[in-house]
C-alpha positions as a Python dict, from the first residue, in 0.01 Angstrom:
ca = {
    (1, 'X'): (0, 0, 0),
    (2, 'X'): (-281, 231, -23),
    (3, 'X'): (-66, 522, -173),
    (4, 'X'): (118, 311, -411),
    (5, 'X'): (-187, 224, -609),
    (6, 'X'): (-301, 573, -573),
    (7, 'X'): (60, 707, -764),
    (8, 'X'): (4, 428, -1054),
    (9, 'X'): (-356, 467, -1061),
    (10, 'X'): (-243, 870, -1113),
    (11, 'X'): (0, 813, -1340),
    (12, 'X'): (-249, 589, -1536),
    (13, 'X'): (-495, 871, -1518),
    (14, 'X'): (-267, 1116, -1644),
    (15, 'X'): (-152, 990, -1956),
    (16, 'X'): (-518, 871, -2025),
    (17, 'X'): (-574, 1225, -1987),
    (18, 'X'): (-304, 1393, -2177),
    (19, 'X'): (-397, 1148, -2465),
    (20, 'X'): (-801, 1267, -2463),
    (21, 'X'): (-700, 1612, -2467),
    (22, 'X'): (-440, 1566, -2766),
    (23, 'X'): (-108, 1701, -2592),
    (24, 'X'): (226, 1518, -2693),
    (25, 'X'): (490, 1697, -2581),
    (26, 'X'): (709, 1585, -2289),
    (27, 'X'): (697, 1877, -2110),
    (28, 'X'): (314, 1844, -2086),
    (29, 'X'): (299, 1443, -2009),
    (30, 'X'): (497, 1566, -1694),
    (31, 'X'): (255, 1794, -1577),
    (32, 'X'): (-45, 1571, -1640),
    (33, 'X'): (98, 1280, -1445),
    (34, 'X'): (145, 1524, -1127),
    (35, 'X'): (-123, 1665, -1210),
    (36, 'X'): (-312, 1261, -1206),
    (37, 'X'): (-113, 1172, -910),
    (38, 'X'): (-261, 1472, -756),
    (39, 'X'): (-612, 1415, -866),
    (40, 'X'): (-602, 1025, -787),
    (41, 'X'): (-542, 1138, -443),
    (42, 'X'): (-837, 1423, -414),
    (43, 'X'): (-1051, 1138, -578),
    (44, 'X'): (-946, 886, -343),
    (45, 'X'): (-1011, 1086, -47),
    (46, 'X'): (-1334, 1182, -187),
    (47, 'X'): (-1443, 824, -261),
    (48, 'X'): (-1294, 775, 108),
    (49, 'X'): (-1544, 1068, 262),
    (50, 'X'): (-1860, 988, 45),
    (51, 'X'): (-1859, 581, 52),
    (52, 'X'): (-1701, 553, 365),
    (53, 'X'): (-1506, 233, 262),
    (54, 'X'): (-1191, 294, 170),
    (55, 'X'): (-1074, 191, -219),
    (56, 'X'): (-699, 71, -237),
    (57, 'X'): (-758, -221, -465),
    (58, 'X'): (-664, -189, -815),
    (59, 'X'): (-967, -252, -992),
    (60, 'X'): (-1225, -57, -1261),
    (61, 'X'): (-1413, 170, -1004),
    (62, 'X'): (-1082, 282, -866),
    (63, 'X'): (-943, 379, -1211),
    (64, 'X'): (-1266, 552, -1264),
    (65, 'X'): (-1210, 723, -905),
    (66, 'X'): (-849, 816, -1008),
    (67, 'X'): (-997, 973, -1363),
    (68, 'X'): (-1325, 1170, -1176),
    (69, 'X'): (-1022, 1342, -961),
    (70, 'X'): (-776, 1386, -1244),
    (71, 'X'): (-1027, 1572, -1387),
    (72, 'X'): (-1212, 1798, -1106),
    (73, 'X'): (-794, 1878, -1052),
    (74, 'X'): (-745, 1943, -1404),
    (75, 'X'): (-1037, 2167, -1411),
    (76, 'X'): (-900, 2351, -1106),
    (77, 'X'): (-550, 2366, -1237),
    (78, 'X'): (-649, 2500, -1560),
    (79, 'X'): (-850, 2776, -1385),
    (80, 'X'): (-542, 2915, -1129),
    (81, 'X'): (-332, 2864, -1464),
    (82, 'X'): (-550, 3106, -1655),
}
């Protein structure tokens, strides 16, 4: 169960994402929800590592987990990309 909110919490945090940093295009929607899947998961695990309870719920704080990774992975992403 834990994963599944994860995904949708990461494909949540993507297109939040993709909208803040004014990109439309298809192409780039697709690379922001793997690239929120991704960080949902690094943010997750984080959360996981630092709290030591585990967040699987869907709730506020976990959406705000999901975004924190979406962006530390976007910020990583865009380096390797440059």
């Amino acid at each position: 169960m834990g994963a599944i909110v994860w995904i949708i919490l990461g494909i949540v945090a993507g297109v939040v994402t993709c909208q803040l940093r004014q990109r439309t295009a298809v192409k780039n929607y697709i690379v922001y929800i793997i690239v929120g899947v991704a960080g949902s998961f690094l943010g997750g695990f984080t959360a996981n590592l630092v709290t030591r309870n585990p967040v699987f719920a869907l709730s506020f704080s976990s959406l705000l987990v999901a975004l924190f990774g979406t962006v530390v992975f976007l910020g990583i992403f865009s380096a390797i990309q440059r």
